[in-house]
C-alpha positions as CSV (number, residue, x, y, z in Angstrom):
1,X,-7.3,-22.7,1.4
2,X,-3.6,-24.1,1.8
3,X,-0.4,-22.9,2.7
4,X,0.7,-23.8,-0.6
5,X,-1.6,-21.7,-2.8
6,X,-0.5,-18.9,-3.7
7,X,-1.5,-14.7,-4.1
8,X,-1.8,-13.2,-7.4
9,X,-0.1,-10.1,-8.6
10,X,0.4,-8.0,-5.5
11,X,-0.1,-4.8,-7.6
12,X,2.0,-2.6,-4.4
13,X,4.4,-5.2,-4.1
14,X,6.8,-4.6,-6.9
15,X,10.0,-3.3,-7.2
16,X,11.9,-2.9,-10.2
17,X,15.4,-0.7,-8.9
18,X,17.8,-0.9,-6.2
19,X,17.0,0.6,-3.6
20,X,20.7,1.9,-3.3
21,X,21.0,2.0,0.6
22,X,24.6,2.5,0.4
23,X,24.4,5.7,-1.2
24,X,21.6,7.0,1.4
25,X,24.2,8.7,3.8
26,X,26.8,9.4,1.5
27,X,26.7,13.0,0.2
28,X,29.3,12.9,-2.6
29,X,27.6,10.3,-4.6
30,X,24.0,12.3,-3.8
31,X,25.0,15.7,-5.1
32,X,27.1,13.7,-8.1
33,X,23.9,11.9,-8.6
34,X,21.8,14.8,-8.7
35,X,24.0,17.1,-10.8
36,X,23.7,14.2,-13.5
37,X,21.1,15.0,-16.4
38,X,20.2,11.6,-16.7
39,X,18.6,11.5,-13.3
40,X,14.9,11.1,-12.6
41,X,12.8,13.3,-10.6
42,X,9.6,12.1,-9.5
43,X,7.1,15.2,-7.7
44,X,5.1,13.5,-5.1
45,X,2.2,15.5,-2.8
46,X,-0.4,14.4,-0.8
47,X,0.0,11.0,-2.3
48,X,-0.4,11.7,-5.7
49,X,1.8,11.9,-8.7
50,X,1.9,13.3,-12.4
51,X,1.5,10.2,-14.3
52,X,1.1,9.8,-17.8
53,X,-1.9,8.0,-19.7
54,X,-1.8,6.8,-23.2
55,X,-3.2,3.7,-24.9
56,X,-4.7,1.9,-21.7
57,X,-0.9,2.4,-20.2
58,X,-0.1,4.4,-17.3
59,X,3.8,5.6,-16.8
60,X,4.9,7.6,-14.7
61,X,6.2,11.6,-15.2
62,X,9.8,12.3,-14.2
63,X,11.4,15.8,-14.5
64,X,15.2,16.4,-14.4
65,X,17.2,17.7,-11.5
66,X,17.2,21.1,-13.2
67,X,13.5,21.5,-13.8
68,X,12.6,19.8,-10.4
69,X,11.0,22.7,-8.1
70,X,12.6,22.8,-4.5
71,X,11.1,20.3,-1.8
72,X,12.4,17.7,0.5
73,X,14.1,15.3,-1.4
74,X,15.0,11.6,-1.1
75,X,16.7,8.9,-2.7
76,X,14.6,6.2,-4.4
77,X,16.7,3.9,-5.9
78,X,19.2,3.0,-9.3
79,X,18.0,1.1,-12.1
80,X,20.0,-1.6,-14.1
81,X,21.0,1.0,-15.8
82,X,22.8,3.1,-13.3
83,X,19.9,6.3,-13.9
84,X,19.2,7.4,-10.2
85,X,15.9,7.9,-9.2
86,X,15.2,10.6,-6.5
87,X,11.2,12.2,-4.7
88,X,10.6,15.8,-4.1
89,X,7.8,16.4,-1.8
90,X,6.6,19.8,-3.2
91,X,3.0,20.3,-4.3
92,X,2.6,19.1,-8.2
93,X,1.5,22.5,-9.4
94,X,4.9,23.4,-9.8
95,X,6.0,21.0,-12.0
96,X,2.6,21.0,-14.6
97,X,-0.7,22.0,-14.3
98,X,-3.7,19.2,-13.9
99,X,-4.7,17.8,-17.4
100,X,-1.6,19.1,-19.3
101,X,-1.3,17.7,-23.0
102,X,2.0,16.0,-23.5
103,X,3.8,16.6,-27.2
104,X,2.8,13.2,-28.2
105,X,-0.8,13.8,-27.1
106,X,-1.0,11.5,-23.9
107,X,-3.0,13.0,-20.9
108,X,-0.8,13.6,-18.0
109,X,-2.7,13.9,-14.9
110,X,-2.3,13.9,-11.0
111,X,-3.2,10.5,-9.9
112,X,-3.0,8.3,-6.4
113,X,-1.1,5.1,-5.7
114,X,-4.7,3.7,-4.9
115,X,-6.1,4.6,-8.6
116,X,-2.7,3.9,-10.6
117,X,-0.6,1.3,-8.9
118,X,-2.2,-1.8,-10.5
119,X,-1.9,0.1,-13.7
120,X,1.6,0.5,-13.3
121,X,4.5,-1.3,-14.8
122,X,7.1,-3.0,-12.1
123,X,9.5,-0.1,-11.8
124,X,6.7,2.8,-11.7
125,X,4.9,0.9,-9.4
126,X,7.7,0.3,-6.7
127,X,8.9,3.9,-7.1
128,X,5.7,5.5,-6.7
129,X,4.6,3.1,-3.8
130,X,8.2,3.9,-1.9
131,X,7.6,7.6,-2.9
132,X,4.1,8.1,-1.2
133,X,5.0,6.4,2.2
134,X,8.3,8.4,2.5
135,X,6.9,11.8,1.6
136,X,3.9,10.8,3.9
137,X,6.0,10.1,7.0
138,X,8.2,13.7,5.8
139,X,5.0,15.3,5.8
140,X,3.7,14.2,9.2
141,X,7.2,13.8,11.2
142,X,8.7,17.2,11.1
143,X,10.1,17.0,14.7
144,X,11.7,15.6,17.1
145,X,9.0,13.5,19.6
146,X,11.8,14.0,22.0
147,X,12.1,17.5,22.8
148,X,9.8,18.9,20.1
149,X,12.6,20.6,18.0
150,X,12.0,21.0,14.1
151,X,14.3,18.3,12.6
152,X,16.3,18.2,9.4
153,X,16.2,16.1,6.6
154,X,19.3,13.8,6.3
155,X,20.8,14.0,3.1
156,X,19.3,10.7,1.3
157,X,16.0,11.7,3.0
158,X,15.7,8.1,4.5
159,X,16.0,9.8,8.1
160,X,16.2,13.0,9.8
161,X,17.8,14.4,13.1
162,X,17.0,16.3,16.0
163,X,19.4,19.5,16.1
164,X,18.9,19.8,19.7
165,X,19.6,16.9,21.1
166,X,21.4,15.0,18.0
167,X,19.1,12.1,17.7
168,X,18.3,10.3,14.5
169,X,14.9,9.3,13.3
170,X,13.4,7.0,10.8
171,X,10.4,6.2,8.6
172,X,7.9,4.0,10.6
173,X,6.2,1.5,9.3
174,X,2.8,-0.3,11.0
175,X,2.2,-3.8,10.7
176,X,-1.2,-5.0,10.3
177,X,-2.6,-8.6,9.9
178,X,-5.5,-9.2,6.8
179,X,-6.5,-12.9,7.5
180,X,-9.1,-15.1,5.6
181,X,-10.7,-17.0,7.5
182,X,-12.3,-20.5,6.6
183,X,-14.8,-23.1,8.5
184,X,-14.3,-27.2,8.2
185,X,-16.6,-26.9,5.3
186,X,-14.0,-24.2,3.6
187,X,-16.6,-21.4,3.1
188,X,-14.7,-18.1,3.8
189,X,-15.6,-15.1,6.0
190,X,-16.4,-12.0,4.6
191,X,-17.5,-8.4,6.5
192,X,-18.7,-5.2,6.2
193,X,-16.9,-2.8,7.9
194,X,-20.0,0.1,9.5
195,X,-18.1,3.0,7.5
196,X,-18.5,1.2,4.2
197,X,-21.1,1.2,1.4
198,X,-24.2,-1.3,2.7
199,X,-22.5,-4.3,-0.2
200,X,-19.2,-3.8,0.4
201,X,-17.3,-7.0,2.0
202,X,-13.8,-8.0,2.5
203,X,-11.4,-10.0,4.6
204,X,-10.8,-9.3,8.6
205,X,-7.8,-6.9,9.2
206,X,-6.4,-5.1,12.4
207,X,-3.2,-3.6,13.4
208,X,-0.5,-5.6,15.0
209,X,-0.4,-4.2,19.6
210,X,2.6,-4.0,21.0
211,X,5.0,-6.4,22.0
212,X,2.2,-8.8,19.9
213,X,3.2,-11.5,17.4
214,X,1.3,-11.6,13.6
215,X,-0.1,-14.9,14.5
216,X,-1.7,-13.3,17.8
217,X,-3.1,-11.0,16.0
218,X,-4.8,-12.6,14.0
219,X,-6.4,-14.8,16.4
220,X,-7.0,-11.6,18.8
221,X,-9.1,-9.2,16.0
222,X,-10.9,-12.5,14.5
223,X,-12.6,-13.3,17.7
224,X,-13.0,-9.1,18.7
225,X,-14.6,-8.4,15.1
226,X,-16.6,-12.0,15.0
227,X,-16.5,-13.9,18.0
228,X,-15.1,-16.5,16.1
229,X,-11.9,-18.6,17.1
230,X,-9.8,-19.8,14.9
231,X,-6.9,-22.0,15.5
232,X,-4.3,-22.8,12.3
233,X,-2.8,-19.3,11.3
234,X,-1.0,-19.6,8.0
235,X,0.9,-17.0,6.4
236,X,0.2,-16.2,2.9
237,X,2.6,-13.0,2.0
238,X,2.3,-9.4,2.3
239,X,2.0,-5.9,0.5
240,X,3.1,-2.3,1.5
241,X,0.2,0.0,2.0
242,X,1.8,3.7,2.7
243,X,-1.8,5.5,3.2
244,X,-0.4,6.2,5.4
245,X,2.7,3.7,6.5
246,X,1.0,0.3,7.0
247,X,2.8,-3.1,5.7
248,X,0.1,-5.8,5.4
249,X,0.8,-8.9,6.4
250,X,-1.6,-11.8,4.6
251,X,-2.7,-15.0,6.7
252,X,-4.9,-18.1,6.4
253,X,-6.6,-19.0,9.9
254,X,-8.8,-22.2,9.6
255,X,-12.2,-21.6,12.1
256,X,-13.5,-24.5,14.8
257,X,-16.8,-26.1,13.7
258,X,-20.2,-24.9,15.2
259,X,-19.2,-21.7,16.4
260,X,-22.1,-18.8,15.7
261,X,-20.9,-15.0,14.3
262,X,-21.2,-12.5,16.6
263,X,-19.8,-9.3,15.3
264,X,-18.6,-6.1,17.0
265,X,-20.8,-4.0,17.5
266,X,-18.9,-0.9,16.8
267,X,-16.8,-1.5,13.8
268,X,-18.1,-4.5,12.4
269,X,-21.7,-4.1,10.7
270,X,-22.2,-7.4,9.3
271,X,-20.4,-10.9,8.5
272,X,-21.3,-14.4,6.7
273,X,-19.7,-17.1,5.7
274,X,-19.7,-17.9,1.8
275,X,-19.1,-21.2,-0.2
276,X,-17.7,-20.2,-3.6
277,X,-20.8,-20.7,-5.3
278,X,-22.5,-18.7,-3.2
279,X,-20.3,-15.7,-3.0
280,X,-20.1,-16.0,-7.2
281,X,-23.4,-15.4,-7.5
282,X,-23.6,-12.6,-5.2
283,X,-21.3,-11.0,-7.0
284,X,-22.6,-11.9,-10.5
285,X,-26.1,-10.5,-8.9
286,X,-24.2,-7.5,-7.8
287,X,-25.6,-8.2,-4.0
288,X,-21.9,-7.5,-2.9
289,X,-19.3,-5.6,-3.8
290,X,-14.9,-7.0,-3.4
291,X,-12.0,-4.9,-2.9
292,X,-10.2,-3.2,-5.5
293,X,-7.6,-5.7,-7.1
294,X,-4.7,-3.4,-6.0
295,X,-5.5,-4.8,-2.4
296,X,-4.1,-8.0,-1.0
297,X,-7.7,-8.5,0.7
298,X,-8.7,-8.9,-3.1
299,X,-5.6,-11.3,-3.8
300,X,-6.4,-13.5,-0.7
301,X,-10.0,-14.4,-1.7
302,X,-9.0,-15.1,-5.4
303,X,-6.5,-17.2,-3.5
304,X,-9.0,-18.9,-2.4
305,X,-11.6,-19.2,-4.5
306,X,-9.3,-20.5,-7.1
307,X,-9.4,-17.9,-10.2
308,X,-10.3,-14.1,-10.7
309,X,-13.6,-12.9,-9.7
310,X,-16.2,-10.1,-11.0
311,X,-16.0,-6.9,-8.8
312,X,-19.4,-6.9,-8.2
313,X,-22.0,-4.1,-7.2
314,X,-21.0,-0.4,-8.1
315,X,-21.3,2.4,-5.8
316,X,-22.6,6.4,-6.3
């Protein structure tokens, strides 16, 4: 694999408004914004969404301000249009119960960012992929790690602040490295993490330490999850994953010859190396099973390989 190839649709990775960062902190344009019929409302809990199904399309459901039931809200973004686009964390039955008929007899169901966002079109995607990691972090940050005081929500909902002590506090975000990982004789590496199905493979991954580079990283979880060193690190692209706040960061990291896999024992069950005609078949056979194509792992070894591949085995 070279630098110069490149990732397919990364499904998570789209955006189709402007995020509208100016308008985060200022509270006359929010409450003008808001007050505006036109506005969208999307209802977002526990990463899912109401999203609408009709003719192999998936969109998703907005309410207006006015029918929007209370929650923490925050901005999402403007269109070309100038239509504002705002979250409100707030569990979904208030909006519509699960399996509603819509008027022009679509399903409209709650549904995850994992089962939906390749379904998506560029706006839905990018607003429900910004709308699950924001609500997430509401959901899980609700005070201060200072002095423990409840916080309270800034009025774009991009922050909050500590009304003890005054300090302000934003989303966080955790990179992590997913690296393919090639030999002289370009087969890839693929493993089986212990908590997965006995045919499911995928790339390496890990989470970026502390004061750490992405190009350490990479060479740091190869060799802990294989024993394998690598030396070339190339990097390939990346794709948010909010589930809960992790931005993946894609590399290519070219192995030393003549080096034997020796894999960690405690979260690494099994790894092998694959020529393309080798992992084709095992997948044609269903002996293994890839990643969902809403992953990057899945966009990486396409990537590679040159062209789309069968999922492979099916699980119960």
């Amino acid at each position: 694999m070279t630098g110069q190839q490149q990732l397919g649709r990364l499904a998570l990775a789209r955006e189709g408004v402007d995020r509208a960062t100016g308008h985060r902190s200022d509270p006359a344009w929010l409450a003008a914004a808001w007050a505006d019929p036109d506005t969208r409302v999307l209802v977002i809990n526990g990463g899912m969404a109401l999203v609408r199904f009709a003719e192999g399309r998936a969109e998703l459901e907005f309410v207006s301000p006015a029918a929007a039931p209370p929650g923490v809200r925050f901005l999402l973004g403007v269109d070309p249009a100038g239509i504002a686009y705002f979250g409100v964390d707030t569990p979904l039955d208030q909006v519509a119960p699960d399996g509603s008929r819509a008027p022009d007899g679509a399903s409209v169901r709650a549904a995850s960012l994992r089962q939906v966002g390749a379904l998506l079109g560029d706006r839905d995607a990018g607003l429900l992929t910004n709308a699950v990691a924001l609500a997430n972090w509401h959901d899980t940050h609700t005070h201060c790690p200072i002095c423990g005081t409840a916080t309270t929500v800034n009025p774009g909902g991009h922050s909050t602040t500590c009304p003890n002590d005054g300090t302000e506090h934003f989303p966080r975000t955790d990179p992590a490295v997913i690296m393919l990982v090639t030999d002289p004789a370009d087969r890839c590496l693929l493993a089986r993490n212990r908590a997965w199905p006995e045919r499911r493979v995928s790339i390496l991954a890990g989470f970026v330490d502390p004061g750490e580079s992405a190009e350490h990283a990479v060479t740091r979880e190869v060799h802990e999850e294989t024993g394998i060193t690598v030396g070339r690190v190339t990097y390939l692209g990346s794709q948010p994953w909010p589930m809960p706040r992790s931005l993946m960061l894609g590399f290519h990291a070219l192995a030393e010859g003549g080096q034997r896999i020796q894999v960690d024992a405690d979260e690494i069950g099994e790894a092998h190396w694959y020529s393309r005609d080798e992992l084709l078949a095992a997948l044609t056979g269903r002996q293994l099973a890839l990643p969902p194509p809403i992953s990057i792992a899945r966009q990486i070894i396409e990537a590679w390989y040159g062209g789309e591949l069968p999922d492979g085995a099916t699980f119960e």
